[in-house]
N, C-alpha and C positions, 0 to 999 in steps of 0.2 A: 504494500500500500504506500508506502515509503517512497518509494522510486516514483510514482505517480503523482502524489500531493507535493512533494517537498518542492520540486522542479516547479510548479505553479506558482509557489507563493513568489511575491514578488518584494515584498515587506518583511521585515521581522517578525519572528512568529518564538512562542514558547511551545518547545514540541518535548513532550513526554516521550520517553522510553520506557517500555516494560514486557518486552517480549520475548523472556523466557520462558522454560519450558519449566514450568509446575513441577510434574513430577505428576506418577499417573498413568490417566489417559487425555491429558491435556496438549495441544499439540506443540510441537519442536521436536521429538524425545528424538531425533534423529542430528539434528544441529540446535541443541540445548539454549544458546547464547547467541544469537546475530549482532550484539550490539556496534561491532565493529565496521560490518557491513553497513549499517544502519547512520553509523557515523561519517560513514563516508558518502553516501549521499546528501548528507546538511553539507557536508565540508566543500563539495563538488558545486553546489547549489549558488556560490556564489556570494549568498545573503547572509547578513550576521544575525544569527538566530540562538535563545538559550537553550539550552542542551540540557532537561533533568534527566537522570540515569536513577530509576527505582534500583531500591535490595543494594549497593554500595556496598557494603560487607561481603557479599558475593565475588565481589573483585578485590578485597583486601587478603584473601587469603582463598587458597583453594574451597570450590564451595561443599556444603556438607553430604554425604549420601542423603538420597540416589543421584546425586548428579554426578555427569561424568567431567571430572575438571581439564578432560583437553579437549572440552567443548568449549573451555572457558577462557578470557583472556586474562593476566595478569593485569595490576597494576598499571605497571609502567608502560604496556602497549596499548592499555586501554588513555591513557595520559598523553600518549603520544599520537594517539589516531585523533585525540580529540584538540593537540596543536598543531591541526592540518586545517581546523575550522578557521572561515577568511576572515579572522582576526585576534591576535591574541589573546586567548581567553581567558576570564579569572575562574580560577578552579576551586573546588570547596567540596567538602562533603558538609553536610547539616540533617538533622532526622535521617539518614541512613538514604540518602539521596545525595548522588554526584552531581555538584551543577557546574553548567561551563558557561558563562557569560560572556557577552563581550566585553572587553575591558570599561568602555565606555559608561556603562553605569553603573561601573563598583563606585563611583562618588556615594552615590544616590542610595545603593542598595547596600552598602558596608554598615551602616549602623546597624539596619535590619539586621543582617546576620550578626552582629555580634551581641546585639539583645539577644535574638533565638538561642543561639548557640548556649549563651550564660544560661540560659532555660532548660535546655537540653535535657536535662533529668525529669525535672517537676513534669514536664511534658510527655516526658516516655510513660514516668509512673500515673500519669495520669489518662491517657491513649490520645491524648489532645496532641496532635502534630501541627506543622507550618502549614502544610500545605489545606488544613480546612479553615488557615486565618485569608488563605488568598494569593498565595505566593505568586502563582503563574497567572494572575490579572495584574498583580503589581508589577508584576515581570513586562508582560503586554506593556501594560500603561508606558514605563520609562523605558521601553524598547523605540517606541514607535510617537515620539515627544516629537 
């Protein structure tokens, strides 16, 4: 779906990632992980768009069974397919979500994450994450000023 949508946008856009394979009978269990693939279509596209990566833990360390982790990319290739996006991105993990922004509105968006971030617990322990205060509309919003 990727390859069809991303190529259109002509704007900034906040494009979630989350299309791994469950585990199951959910589909991937064949190529587990496309995120890299995935990443290279935003990167190819031209347009500076933020990049959330669901599950972030996943790629800090081999993932856990049943997955198969050379379905998986590491860290650092995952870091590095996402310093191919057309603009220097700022990179973060926050609530177990990889974001890659473009540099341009860490002004804007650095407080935000360093409140959340300080919160990080209170949030976990409470199931309240960022992303139901609105991240990827605020995201929108100073994307496309």
């Amino acid at each position: 779906m990727l390859r069809r949508v991303v190529p259109a946008l002509k704007k900034s856009a906040v494009i979630w990632l989350d299309s791994h394979w469950s585990g199951g009978e959910t589909f991937g269990h064949d190529d587990e992980c496309p995120v890299l693939d995935e990443v290279e279509v935003i990167a190819a596209s031209g347009v500076e768009h933020a990049v959330l990566i669901d599950d972030a833990r996943l790629f800090l360390c081999p993932p856990p069974e049943p997955h198969n982790p050379a379905h998986w990319p590491d860290l650092v290739t995952l870091l590095s397919a996402l310093g191919r996006l057309p603009s220097r991105p700022w990179v973060f993990v926050l609530d177990d979500v990889l974001c890659a922004v473009p540099e341009r509105v860490r002004p804007r968006l650095e407080s935000f994450v360093r409140r959340s971030s300080a919160e990080h617990g209170e949030r976990i322990m409470t199931g309240v994450g960022w992303r139901a205060r609105g991240i990827p509309g605020l995201l929108d919003r100073l994307l496309n000023r």
